[in-house]
C-alpha positions in Angstrom: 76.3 28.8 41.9 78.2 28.8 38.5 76.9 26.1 36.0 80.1 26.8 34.1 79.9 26.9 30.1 77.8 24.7 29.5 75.2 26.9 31.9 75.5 29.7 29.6 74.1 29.0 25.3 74.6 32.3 24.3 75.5 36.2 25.6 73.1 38.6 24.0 72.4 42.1 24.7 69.4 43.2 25.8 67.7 45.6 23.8 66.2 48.9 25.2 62.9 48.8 26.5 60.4 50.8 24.5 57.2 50.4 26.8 54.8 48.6 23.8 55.6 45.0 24.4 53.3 42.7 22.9 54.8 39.5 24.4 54.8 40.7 28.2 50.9 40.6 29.1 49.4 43.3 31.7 46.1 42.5 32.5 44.2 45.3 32.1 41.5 45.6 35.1 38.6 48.1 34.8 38.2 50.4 37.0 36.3 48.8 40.6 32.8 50.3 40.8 32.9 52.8 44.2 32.0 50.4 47.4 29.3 51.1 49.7 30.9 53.2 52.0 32.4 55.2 49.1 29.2 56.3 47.7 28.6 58.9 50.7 27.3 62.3 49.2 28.8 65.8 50.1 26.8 66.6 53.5 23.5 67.8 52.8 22.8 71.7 53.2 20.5 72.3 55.9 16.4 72.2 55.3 15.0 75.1 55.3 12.7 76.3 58.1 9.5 75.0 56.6 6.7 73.5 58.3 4.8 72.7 54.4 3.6 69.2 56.6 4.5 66.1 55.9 5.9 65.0 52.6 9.5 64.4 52.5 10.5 66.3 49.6 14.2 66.0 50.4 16.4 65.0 47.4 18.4 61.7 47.2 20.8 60.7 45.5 19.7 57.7 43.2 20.5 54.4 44.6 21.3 55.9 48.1 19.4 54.2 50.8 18.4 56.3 53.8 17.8 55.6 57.7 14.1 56.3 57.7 14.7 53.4 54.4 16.7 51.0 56.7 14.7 51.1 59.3 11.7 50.8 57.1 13.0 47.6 55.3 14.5 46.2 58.5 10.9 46.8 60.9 8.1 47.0 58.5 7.7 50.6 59.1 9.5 53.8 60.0 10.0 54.3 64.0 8.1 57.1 65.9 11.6 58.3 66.7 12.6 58.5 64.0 9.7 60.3 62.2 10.6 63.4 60.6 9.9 66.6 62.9 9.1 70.2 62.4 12.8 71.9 62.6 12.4 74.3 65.5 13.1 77.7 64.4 16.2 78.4 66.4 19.0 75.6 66.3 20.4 75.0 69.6 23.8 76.7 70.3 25.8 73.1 70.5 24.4 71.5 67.6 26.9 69.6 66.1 28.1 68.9 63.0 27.7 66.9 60.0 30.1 63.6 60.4 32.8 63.6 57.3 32.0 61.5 54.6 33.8 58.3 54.6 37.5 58.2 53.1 38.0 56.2 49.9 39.7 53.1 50.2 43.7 53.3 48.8 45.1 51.5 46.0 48.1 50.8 47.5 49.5 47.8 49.0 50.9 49.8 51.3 47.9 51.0 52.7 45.7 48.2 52.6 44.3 47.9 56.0 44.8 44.8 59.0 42.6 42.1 57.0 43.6 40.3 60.2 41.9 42.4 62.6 38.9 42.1 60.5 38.5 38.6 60.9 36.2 38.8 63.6 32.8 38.3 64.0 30.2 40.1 66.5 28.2 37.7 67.8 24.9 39.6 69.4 23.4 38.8 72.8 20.1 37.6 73.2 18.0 40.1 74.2 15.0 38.6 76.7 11.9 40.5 78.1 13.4 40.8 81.3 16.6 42.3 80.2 16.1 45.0 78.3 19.1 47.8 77.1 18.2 51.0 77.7 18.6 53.0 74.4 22.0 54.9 73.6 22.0 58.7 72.0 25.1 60.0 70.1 25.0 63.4 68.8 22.2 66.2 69.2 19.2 64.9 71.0 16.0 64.6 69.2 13.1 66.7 71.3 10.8 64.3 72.7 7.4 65.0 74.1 6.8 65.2 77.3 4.9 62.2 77.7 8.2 59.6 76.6 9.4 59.0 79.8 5.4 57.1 80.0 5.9 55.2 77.0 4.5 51.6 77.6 6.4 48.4 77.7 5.1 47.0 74.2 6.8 50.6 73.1 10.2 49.9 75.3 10.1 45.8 73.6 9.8 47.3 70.0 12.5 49.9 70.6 14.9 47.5 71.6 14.1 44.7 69.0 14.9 47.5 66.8 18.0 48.2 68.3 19.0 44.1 67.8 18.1 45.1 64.1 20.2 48.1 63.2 22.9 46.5 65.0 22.4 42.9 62.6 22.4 45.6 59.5 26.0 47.2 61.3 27.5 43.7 61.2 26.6 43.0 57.4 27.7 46.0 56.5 30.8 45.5 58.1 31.2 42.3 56.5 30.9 44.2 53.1 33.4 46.2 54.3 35.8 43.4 54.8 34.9 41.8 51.7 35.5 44.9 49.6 39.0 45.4 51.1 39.5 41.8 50.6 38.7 42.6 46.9 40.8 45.5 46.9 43.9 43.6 48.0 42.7 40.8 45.3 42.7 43.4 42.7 45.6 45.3 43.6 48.0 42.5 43.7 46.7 41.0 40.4 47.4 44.4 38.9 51.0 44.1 39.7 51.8 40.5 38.5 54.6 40.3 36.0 52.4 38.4 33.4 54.2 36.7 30.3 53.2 34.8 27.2 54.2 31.2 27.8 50.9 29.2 27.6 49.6 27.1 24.1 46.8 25.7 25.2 46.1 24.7 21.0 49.2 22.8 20.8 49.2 19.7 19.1 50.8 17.7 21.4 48.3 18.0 24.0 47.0 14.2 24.4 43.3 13.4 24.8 41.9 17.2 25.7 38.7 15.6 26.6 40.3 13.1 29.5 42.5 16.6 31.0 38.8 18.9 30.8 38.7 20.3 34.5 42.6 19.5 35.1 45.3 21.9 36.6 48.7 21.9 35.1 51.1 24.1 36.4 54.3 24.3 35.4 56.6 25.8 38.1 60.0 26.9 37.2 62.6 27.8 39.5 64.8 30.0 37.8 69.2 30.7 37.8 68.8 34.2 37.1 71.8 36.6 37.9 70.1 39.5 37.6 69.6 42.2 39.7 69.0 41.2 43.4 70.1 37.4 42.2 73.8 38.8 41.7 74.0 39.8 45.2 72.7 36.4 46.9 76.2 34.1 46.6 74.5 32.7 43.2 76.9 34.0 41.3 76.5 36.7 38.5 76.1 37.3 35.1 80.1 37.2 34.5 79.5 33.8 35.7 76.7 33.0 33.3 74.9 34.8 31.4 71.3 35.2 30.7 68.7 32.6 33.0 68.3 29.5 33.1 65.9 26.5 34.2 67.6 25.3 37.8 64.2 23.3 38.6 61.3 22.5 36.6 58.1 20.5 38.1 55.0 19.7 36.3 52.1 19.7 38.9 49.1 17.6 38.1 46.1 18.6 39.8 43.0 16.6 38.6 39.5 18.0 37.8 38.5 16.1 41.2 41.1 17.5 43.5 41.4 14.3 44.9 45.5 14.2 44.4 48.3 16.2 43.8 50.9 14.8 41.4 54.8 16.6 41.1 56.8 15.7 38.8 60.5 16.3 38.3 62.4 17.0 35.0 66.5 17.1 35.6 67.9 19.9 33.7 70.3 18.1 32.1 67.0 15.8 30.7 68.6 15.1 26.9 66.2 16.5 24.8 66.1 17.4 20.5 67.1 21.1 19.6 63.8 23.1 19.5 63.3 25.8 17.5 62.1 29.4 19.6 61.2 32.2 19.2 64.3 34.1 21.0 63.4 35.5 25.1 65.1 38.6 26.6 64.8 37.6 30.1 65.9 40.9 31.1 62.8 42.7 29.2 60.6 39.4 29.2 60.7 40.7 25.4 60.2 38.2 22.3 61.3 38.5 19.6 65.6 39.4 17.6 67.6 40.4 20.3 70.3 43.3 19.2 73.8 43.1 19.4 75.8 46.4 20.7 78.8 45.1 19.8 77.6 44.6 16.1 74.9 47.4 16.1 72.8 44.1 14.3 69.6 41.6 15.2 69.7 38.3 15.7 67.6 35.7 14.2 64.1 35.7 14.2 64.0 31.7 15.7 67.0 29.8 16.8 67.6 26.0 18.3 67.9 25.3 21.7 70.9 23.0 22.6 70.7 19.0 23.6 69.7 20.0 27.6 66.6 20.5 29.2 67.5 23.6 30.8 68.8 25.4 27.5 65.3 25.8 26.4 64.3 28.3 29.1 67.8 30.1 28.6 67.0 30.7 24.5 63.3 30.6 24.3 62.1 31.6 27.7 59.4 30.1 29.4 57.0 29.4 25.2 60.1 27.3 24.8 60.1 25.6 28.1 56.0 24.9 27.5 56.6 23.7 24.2 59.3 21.1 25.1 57.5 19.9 28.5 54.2 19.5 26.5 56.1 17.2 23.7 57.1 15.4 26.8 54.3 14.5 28.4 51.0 15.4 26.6 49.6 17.1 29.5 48.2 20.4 28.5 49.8 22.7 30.7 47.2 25.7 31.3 49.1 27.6 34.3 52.6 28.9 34.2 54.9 30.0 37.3 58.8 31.1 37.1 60.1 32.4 40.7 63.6 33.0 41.0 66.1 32.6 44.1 64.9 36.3 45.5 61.4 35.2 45.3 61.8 31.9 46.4 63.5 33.2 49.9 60.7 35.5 50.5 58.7 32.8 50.0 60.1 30.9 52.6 60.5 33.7 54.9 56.7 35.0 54.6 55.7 31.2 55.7 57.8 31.7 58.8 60.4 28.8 57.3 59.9 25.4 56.4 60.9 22.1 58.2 63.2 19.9 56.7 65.5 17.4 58.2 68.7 15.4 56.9 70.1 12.5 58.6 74.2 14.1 58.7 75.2 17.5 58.3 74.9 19.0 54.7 78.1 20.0 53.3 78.7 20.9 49.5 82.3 21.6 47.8 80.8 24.6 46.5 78.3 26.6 48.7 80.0 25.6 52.0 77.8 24.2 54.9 74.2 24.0 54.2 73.0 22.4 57.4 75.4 22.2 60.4 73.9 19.4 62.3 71.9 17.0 61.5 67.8 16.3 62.4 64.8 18.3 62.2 64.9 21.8 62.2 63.1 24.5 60.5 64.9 26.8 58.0 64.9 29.8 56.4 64.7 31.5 53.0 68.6 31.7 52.5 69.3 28.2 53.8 66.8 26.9 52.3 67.8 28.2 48.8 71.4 26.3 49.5 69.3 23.1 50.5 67.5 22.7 47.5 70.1 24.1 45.0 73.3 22.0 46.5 74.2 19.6 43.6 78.0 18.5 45.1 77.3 17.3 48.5 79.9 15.3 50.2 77.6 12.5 51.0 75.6 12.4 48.1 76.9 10.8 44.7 74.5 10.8 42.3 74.6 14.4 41.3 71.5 16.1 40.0 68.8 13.4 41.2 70.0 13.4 45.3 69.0 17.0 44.9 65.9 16.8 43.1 65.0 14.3 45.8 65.9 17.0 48.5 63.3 19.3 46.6 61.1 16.9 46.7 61.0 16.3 50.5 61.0 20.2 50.7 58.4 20.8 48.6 56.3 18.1 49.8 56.9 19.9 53.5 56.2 23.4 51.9 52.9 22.0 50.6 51.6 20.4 53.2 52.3 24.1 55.2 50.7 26.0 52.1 47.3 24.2 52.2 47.1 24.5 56.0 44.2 26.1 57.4 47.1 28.5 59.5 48.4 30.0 56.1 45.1 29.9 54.2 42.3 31.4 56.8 45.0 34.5 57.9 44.7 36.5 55.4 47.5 38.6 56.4 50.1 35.1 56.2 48.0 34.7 52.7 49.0 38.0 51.8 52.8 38.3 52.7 53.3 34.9 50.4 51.4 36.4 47.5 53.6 39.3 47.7 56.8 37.1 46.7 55.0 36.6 42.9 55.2 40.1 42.3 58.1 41.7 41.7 60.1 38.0 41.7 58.0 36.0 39.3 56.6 35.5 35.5 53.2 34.1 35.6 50.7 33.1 32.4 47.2 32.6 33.4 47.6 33.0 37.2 45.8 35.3 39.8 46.1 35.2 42.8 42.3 34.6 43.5 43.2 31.3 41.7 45.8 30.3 44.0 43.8 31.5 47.2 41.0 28.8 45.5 43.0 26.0 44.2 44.6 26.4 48.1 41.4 26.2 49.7 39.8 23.3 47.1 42.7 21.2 48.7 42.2 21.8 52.2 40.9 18.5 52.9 43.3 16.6 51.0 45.3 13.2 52.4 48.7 13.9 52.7 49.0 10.0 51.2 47.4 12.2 48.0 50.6 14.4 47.1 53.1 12.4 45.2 56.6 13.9 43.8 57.4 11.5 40.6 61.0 12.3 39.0 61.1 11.9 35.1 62.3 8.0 34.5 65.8 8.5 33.1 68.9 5.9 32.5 70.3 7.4 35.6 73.7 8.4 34.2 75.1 10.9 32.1 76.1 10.2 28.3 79.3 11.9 26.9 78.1 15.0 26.8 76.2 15.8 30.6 73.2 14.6 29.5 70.4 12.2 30.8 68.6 10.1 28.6 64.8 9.7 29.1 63.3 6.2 28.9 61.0 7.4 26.9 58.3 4.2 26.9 58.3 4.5 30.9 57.7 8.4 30.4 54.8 7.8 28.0 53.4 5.4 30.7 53.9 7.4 33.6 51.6 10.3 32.0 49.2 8.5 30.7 48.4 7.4 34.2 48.5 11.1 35.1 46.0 11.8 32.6 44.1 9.0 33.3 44.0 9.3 36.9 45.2 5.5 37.5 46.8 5.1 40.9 50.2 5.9 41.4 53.0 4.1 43.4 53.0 4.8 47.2 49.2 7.1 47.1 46.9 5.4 49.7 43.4 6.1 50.0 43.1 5.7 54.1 45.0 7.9 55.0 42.0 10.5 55.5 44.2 13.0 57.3 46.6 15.2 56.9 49.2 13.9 59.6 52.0 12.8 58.1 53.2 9.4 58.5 56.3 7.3 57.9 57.3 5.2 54.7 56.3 1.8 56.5 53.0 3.6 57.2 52.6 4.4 53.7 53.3 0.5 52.7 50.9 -0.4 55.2 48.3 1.6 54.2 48.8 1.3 50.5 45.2 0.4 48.4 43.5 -2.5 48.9 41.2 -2.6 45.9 42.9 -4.6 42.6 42.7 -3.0 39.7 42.8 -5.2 35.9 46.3 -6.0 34.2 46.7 -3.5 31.9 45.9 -3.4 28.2 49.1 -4.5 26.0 48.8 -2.5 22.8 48.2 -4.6 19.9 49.1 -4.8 16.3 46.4 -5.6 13.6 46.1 -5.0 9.8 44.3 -2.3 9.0 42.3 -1.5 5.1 41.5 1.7 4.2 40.6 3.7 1.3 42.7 6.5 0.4 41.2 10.4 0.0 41.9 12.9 -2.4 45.5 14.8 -0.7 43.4 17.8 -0.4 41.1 16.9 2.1 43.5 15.8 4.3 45.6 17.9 7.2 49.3 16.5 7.6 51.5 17.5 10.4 55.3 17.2 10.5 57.4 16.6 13.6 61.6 15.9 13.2 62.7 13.5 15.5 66.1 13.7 14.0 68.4 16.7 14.9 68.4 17.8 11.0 68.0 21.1 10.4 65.5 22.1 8.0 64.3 18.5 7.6 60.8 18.9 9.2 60.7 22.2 6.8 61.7 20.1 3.6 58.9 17.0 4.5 56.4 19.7 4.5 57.3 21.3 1.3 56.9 17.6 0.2 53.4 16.9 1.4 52.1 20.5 -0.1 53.3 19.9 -2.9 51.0 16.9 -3.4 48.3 18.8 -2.6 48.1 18.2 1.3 47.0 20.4 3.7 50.4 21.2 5.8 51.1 23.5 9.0 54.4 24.6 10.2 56.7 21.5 11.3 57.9 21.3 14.3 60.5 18.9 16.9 59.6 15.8 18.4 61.7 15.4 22.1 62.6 12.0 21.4 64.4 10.2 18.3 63.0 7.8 16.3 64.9 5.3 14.2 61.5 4.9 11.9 59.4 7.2 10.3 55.6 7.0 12.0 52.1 8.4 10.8 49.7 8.6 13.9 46.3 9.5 13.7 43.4 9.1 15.5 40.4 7.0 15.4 38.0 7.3 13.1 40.4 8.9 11.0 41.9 5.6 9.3 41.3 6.7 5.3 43.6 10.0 5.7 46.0 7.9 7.7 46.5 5.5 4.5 46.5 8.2 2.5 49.5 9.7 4.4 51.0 6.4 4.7 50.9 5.4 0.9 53.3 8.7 0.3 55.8 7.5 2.8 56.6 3.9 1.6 56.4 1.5 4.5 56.3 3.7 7.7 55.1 2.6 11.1 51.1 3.7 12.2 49.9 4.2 15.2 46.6 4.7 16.3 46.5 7.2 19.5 44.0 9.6 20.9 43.5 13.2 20.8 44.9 13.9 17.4 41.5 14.8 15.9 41.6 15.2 12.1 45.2 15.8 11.5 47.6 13.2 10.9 51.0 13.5 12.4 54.3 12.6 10.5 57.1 12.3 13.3 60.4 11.9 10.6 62.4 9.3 12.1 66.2 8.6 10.8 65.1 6.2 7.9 63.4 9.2 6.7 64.2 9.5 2.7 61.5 11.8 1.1 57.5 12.2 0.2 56.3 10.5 -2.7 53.1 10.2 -5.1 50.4 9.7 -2.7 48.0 6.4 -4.1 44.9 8.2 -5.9 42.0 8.9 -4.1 39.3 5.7 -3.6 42.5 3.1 -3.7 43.0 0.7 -1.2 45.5 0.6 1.4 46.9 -1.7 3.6 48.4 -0.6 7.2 50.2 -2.4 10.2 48.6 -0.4 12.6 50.1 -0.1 16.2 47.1 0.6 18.5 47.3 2.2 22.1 46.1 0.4 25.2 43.0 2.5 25.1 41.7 5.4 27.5 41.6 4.5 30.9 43.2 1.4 31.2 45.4 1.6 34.0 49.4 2.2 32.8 52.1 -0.4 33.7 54.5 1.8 35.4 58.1 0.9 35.9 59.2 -0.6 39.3 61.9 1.5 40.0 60.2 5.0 40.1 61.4 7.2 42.1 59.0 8.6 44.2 58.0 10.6 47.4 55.0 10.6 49.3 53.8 13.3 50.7 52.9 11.6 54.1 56.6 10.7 54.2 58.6 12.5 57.0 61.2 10.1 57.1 64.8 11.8 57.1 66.5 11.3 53.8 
């Protein structure tokens, strides 16, 4: 579907590929070691006729183990029949010969063999006195004496324990066999993941590092591309709008724990401050100028984004995207994922479809009928595209947040399907939905043994435990499309995520994964009361000022002025602070503020006294640097007070680490236990 003009920031030309890209990442995997049942020699040339007694002089290669070894290490000593014998000077006529050597496992995905069938396990019969196996030959006979046929039962007990043995070493040696094509298939897909930059995991807006150690923060993108096999899907095509955009983005929480899983929803129309990038090629996944063949020029090195959440994947690709969601919400977002609508149907497909239901019929002005009748039913990768994309269905009229809700019934359905024992223990499912993040995805800092063991950490998890939060907004569009964030309720909301405070609608007794209705949910909502929590509080604060050079100033421009953030710092520096490159705060402020850390009060005055009378804040996870976010009162940096005077601040302090958040009332959430038609 067309988003129109306002879709599209900006046509650019892609330039040509030149195969050194230092912004697209390909891991770089050694080269796997040879597997057991590659490590077979070239077949021995036959021993000579030689009857020099008994030392085994025959050579092996190092680190080879042979049968008479096996044997040894599984009975204590080597088998009578298996002792070495004289070779008898004439072979017999049908001897036969040598077995190949075992064929080296394939490094395609084409050829990777039935993991399915290799789920099985042998499970050995007990093998009693009275019910003995006779022994099996295969091959040329060994010559035994003539006696054998007299051999007494102790012998006949010992030859078949041994027998129970060799076959014990078969089955593990099997299971290495399973477990090295299981590693091959790991290996082999993670060599063919389309890996891009997108990650800061330094970033300065990450809040309280030490409270997220352990966490998992994926941000998962679903992208408008119209490339390629996008073009060809009914989504329109790059006449339409050019370049790719942001059509969903969801910040998953998962906590060190793995006790809950929190979603939540950004719009992409989210109003947001013009960021400045570092320009994407999403046709390359290239940084960097991107040329003009109309011109026969580059472009700028960095540009702004536009006022919309979705512009900032569209001109900085998915560094842009991180930067703007971290400046949002302090998590520290360690995993990337972008799928667009190709991938996201073979998704859907690979998991046999996913169940959703809608209480009428689903009809949009634009893509036609979604869902013909109404109910349960189980859907497809196409349909399902249309049910989650659809923003102008006739019986919805609140635009953009009746379909986020729709994703987040969908995803919550998908999710509850993806950490199913069915998809998670058949390796074959496992491996057709891996194949969608191929050739269909950007991914930073994502294998796909981390999703097989992030899946299989979750198995146990409450359905009660996956909650779908959508960003707290006005709920209306200004002037110009976009939706303003409530930016207080947003800084709540995630410092409950961080702090793993409970969450509207979770419940703790729900201890399966059945899903259950929304008057379930109420029901079984916690018990246990928690302390009001913390209001911040404002105190006077007196510190002594430091010498500018010790201290390390950061500037962030809440204000939509270009170069402003660029002229504070050339203010600070020229005092003799230590300044890094400014940056863009997400939200506008209407006063100047210095935040800084605990413990870090004397640099803060010492910042402060060059601003005048700006507002402090204490907060956490700032370390040594104080930031300067320039809000619109913002004049210029003056004479900082000399070091060892004293300074008096109004400090604004936060509620502290761990208190629980007062969240707004009207959230809108979604339980994952909900099945309720909506």
């Amino acid at each position: 579907m067309s988003d129109g003009d306002n879709a599209t920031p900006g046509q650019h030309r892609a330039s040509e590929p030149d195969g050194d890209n230092e912004w697209l990442t390909r891991s770089s995997q050694p080269t796997p070691a040879a597997a057991p049942w590659e490590r077979a020699a070239d077949p021995l040339p036959d021993e000579p006729d030689d009857d020099s007694g008994d030392d085994d002089s025959r050579d092996v290669p190092p680190g080879a183990v042979t049968v008479a070894d096996l044997f040894a290490k599984l009975t204590g000593d080597v088998p009578a029949a298996l002792q070495r014998a004289h070779t008898p000077s004439e072979q017999p006529a049908d001897a036969g010969a040598a077995p190949p050597t075992a064929p080296t496992m394939s490094a395609y995905a084409s050829e990777i063999p039935d993991l399915d069938s290799a789920e099985q396990t042998a499970v050995l019969p007990v093998i009693s006195d009275d019910d003995r196996l006779p022994a099996l030959r295969a091959g040329t006979d060994l010559a035994l004496p003539d006696d054998a046929s007299a051999a007494p039962p102790k012998r006949r007990r010992r030859a078949a324990l041994v027998a129970g043995r060799v076959a014990a070493a078969l089955v593990a040696i099997m299971a290495l066999v399973v477990t090295g094509a299981a590693w091959q298939w790991n290996s082999t897909k993670n060599n063919n993941l389309n890996n891009v930059a997108a990650l800061d995991l330094d970033s300065r807006d990450i809040v309280d590092p030490n409270a997220q150690f352990g966490d998992e923060n994926f941000l998962i993108v679903g992208t408008d591309s119209r490339f390629g096999v996008n073009g060809e899907m009914g989504a329109g095509t790059t006449e339409d709008a050019g370049g790719t955009r942001s059509d969903t983005v969801m910040l998953v929480n998962i906590p060190a724990n793995r006790e809950r899983v929190v979603a939540v929803s950004f719009p992409r129309d989210l109003a947001i401050t013009p960021m400045e990038c570092e320009p994407w090629n999403p046709e390359t996944g290239e940084y960097g100028p991107l040329y003009d063949e109309d011109t026969g020029t580059y472009g700028p090195d960095t540009w702004y984004t536009e006022t919309k959440l979705n512009s900032a994947y569209a001109y900085g690709g998915p560094k842009c995207l991180v930067k703007v969601i971290q400046k949002i919400s302090g998590l520290s977002v360690n995993r990337f994922m972008a799928v667009d609508f190709a991938g996201f149907e073979k998704m859907v497909d690979a998991l046999g479809g996913v169940e959703v239901c809608s209480p009428t019929p689903l009809e949009d002005y634009e893509l036609g009928t979604v869902l013909a009748t109404p109910g349960r039913q189980v859907v497809n990768g196409d349909t399902a595209l249309n049910y989650v994309r659809a923003r102008q269905v006739k019986t919805e009229f609140n635009g953009d947040y009746g379909r986020i809700k729709r994703q987040q019934l969908f995803l919550s359905s998908l999710l509850r399907s993806l950490i199913s024992k069915e998809t998670f223990f058949s390796l074959k499912k496992l491996n057709n939905v891996v194949n969608t993040f191929i050739a269909d995805s950007y991914v930073d800092n994502i294998g796909t043994k981390d999703l097989v063991d992030l899946g299989q950490s979750l198995q146990g998890i409450a359905a009660g435990r996956i909650t779908f939060i959508t960003v707290p907004t006005t709920g209306y569009a200004d002037d110009y499309g976009n939706e303003q964030p409530r930016t207080d309720d947003i800084k709540a909301l995630f410092s409950a995520i961080i702090n793993d405070s409970p969450l509207p609608g979770e419940n703790d007794q729900n201890e399966t994964t059945t899903p259950v209705t929304s008057s379930e949910i109420a029901a079984m909502a916690p018990t246990t009361e928690t302390a009001a929590p913390a209001e911040p509080s404002t105190q006077m604060v007196d510190a002594v000022t430091l010498d500018a050079g010790d201290v390390s100033v950061h500037v962030s421009n809440s204000t939509g002025q270009t170069g402003l953030g660029s002229s504070a710092s050339a203010g600070f520096q020229q005092y003799g602070f230590t300044v890094d490159s400014p940056d863009d705060h997400p939200v506008a402020l209407d006063r100047t503020t210095v935040m800084y850390s605990p413990g870090n009060e004397q640099a803060a005055a010492t910042v402060a006294s060059a601003l005048g009378v700006p507002a402090v804040e204490s907060v956490t996870g700032l370390g040594d640097t104080v930031n300067v976010v320039l809000g619109s009162d913002f004049m210029s940096v003056g004479s900082p007070e000399p070091a060892g005077s004293s300074v008096s601040m109004e400090v604004t302090e936060d509620a502290g680490a761990g208190a629980a958040a007062e969240l707004p009332e009207d959230l809108t959430v979604t339980n994952g236990a909900d099945t309720t038609c909506e």
